[in-house]
GUNUKOL-861769 format. One record per residue (C-alpha): residue number from 1; residue in one letter; x, y, z. Coordinates in Angstrom, 3 decimals. Example, Ala and Ser with C-alpha at 12.3 -4.5 7.8 and 13.67 -1.06 7.14 Angstrom:
% GUNUKOL-861769
@marse:1&timar:a&x:12.300&y:-4.500&z:7.800
@marse:2&timar:s&x:13.670&y:-1.060&z:7.140
% end
This chain:
% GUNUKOL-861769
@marse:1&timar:x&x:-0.511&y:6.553&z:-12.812
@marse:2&timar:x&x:-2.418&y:3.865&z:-10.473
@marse:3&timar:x&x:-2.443&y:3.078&z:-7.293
@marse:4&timar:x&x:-2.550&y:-0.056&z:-6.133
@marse:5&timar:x&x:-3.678&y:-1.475&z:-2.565
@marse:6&timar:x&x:-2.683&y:-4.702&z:-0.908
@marse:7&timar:x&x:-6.000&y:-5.374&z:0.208
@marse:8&timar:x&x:-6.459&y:-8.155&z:2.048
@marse:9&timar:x&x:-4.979&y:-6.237&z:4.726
@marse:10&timar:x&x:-5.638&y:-2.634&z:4.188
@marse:11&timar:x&x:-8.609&y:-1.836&z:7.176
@marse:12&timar:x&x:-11.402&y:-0.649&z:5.692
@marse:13&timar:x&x:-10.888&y:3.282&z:6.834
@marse:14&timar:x&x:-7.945&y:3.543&z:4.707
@marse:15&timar:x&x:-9.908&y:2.152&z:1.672
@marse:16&timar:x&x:-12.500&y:4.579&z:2.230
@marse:17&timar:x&x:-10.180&y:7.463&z:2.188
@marse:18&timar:x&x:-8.656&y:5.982&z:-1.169
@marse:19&timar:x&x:-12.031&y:5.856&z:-2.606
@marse:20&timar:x&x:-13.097&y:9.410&z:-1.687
@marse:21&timar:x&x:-9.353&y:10.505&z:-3.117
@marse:22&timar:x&x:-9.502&y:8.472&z:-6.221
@marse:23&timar:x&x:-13.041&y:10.003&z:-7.314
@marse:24&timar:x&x:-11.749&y:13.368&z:-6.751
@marse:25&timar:x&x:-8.879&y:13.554&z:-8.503
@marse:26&timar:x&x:-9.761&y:11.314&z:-11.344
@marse:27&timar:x&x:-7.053&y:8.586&z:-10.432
@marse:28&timar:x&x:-7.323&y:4.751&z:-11.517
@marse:29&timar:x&x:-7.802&y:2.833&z:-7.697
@marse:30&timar:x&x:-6.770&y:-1.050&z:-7.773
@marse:31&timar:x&x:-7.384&y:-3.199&z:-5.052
@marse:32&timar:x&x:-5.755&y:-6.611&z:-5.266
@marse:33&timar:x&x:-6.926&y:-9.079&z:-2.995
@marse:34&timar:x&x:-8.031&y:-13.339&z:-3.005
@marse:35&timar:x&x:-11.326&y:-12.706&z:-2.084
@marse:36&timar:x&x:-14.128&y:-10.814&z:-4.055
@marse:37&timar:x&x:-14.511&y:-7.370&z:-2.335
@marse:38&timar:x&x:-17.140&y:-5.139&z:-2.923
@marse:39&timar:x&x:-16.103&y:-1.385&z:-4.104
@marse:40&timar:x&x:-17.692&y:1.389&z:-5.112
@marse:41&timar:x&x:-19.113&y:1.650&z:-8.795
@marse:42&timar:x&x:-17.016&y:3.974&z:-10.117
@marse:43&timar:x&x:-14.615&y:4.415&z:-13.405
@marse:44&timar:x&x:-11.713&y:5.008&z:-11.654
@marse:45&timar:x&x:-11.967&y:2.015&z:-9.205
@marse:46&timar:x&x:-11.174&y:-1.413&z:-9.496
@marse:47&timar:x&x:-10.928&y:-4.835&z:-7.906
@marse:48&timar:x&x:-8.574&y:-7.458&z:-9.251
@marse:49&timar:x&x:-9.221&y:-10.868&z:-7.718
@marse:50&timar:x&x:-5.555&y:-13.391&z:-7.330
@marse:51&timar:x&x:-6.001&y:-16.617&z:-6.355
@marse:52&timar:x&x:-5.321&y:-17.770&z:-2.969
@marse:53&timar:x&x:-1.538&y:-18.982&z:-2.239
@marse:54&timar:x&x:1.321&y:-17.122&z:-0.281
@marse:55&timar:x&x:1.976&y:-13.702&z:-1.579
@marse:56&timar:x&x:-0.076&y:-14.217&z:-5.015
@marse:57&timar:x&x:-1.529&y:-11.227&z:-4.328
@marse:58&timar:x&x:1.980&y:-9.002&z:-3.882
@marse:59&timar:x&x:3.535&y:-10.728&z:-6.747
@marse:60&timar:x&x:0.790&y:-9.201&z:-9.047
@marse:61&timar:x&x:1.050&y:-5.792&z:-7.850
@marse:62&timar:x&x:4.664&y:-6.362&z:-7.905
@marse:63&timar:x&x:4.054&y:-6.957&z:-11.751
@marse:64&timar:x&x:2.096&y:-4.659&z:-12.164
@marse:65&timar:x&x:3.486&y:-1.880&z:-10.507
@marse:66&timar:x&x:5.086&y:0.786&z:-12.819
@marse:67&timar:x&x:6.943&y:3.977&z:-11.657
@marse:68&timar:x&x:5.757&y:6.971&z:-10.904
@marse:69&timar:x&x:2.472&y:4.424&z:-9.308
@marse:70&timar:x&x:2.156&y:4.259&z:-5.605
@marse:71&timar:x&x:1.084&y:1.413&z:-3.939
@marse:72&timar:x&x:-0.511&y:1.205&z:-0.485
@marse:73&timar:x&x:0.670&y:-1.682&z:2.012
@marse:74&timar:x&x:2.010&y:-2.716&z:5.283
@marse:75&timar:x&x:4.047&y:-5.403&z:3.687
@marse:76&timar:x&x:7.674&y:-4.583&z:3.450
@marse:77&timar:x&x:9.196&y:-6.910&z:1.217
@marse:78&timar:x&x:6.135&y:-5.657&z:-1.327
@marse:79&timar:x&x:7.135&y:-2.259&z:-0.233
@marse:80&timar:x&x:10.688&y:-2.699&z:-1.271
@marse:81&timar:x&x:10.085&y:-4.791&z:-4.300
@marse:82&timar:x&x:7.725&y:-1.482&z:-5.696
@marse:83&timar:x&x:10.222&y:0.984&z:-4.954
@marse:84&timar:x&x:12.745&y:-0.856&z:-6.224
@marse:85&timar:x&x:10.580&y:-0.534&z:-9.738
@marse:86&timar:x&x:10.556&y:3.187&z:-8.960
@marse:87&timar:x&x:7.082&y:3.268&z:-7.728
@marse:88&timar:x&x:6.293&y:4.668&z:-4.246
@marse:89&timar:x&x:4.477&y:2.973&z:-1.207
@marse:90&timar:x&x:2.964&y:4.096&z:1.814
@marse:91&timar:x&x:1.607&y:2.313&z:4.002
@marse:92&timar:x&x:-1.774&y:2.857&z:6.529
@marse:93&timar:x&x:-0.252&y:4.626&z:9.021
@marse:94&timar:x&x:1.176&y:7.109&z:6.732
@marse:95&timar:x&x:4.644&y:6.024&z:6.380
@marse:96&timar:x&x:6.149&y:6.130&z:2.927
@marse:97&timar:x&x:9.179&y:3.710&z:1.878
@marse:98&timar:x&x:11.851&y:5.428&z:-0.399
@marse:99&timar:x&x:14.758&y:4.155&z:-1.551
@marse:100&timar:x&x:16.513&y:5.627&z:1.690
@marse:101&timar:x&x:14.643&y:4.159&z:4.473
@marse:102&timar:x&x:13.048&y:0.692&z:2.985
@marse:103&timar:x&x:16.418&y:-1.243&z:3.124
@marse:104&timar:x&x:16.602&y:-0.311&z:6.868
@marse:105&timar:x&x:12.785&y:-1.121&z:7.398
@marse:106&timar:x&x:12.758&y:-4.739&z:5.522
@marse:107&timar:x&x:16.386&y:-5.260&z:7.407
@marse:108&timar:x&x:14.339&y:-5.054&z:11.038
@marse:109&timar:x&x:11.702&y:-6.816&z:9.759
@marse:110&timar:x&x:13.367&y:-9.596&z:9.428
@marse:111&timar:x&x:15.249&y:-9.121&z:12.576
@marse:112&timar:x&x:11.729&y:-9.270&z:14.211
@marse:113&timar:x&x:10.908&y:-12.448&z:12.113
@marse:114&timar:x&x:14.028&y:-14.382&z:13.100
@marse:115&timar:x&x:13.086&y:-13.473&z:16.715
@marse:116&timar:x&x:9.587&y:-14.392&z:16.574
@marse:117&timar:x&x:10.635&y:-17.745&z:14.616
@marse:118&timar:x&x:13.137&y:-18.331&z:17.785
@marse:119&timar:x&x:10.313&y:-18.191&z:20.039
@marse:120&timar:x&x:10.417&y:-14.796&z:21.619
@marse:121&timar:x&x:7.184&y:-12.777&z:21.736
@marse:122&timar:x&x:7.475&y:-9.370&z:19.903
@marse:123&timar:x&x:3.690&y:-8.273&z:20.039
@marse:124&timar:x&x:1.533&y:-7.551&z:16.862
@marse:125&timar:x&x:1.140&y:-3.588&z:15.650
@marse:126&timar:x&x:-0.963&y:-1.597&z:17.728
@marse:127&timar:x&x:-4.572&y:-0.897&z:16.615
@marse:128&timar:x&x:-4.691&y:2.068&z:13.810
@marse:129&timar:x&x:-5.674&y:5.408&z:15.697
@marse:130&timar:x&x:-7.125&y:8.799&z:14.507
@marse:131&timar:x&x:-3.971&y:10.082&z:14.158
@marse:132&timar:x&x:-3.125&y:6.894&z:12.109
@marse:133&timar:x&x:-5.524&y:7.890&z:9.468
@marse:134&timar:x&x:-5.240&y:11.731&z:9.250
@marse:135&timar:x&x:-1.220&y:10.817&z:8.762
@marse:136&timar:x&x:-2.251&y:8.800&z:6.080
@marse:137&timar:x&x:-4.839&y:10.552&z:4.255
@marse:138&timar:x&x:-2.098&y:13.966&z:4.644
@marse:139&timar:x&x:0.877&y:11.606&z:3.329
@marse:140&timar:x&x:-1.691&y:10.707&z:0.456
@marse:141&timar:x&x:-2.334&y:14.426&z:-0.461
@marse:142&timar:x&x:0.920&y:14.473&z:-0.531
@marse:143&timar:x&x:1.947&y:12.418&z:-2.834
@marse:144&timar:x&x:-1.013&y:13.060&z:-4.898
@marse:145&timar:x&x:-0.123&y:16.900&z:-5.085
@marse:146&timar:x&x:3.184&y:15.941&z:-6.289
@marse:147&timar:x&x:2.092&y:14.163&z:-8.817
@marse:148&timar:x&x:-0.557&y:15.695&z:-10.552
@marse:149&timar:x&x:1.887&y:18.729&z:-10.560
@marse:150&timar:x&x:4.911&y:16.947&z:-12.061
@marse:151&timar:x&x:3.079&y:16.122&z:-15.284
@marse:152&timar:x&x:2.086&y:12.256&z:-14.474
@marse:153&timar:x&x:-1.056&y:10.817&z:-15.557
% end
């Protein structure tokens, strides 16, 4: 089991809290981004480097997804596309897409998108809080608990 991160987005808080989780529990960590980032030297962390172009980056954790993987993002169509393969995603703020909510979510995304292509100001996401990051690193324990009990490696 991996899990893979959407980097280029993922704030750096979150990574850290992936890091810390991934050396604990023994758990292969793979950032994808198109830029080099530096991570921590470590046998259970990686960086995979895509080249630059409109969602390179998603398309190869797409690929590489398998199930029973999670994958951390904010992107909803990547969401979607992963749990569609049967892998689960969560994104910084500690929400996780499932097959019972991500349809809903990627269908008011691109509500928002057709709005914001008409012209009408919707606002960005708020700034990641406290809160933000104890949701996520709780959601992450989580899922992590679940699967180290279920067998999964």
């Amino acid at each position: 089991m991996t899990i893979w991160v959407d980097a280029d987005a993922c704030p750096g808080v979150i990574k850290d809290i992936l890091y810390r989780a991934a050396q604990r529990a023994s758990l292969q960590l793979t950032l994808v981004a198109n830029r080099a980032l530096q991570v921590p030297r470590s046998p259970w962390i990686s960086m995979v480097q895509v080249p630059r172009g409109f969602d390179v980056a998603d398309n190869h954790i797409v690929e590489m997804a398998a199930a029973g993987d999670l994958v951390i993002t904010a992107d909803i169509p990547l969401a979607a596309a992963v749990v569609g393969k049967g892998a689960s995603a969560l994104n910084p703020r500690g929400e996780l897409y499932t097959k019972d909510n991500v349809q809903g979510l990627l269908d008011m995304r691109n509500f928002m998108d057709t709005l914001r292509s008409s012209g009408v100001e919707t606002g960005g996401p708020p700034a990641l809080t406290s809160n933000d990051r104890q949701t996520f690193a709780a959601q992450l324990e989580r899922w992590m608990a679940r699967h180290s009990s279920s067998g999964s490696t």
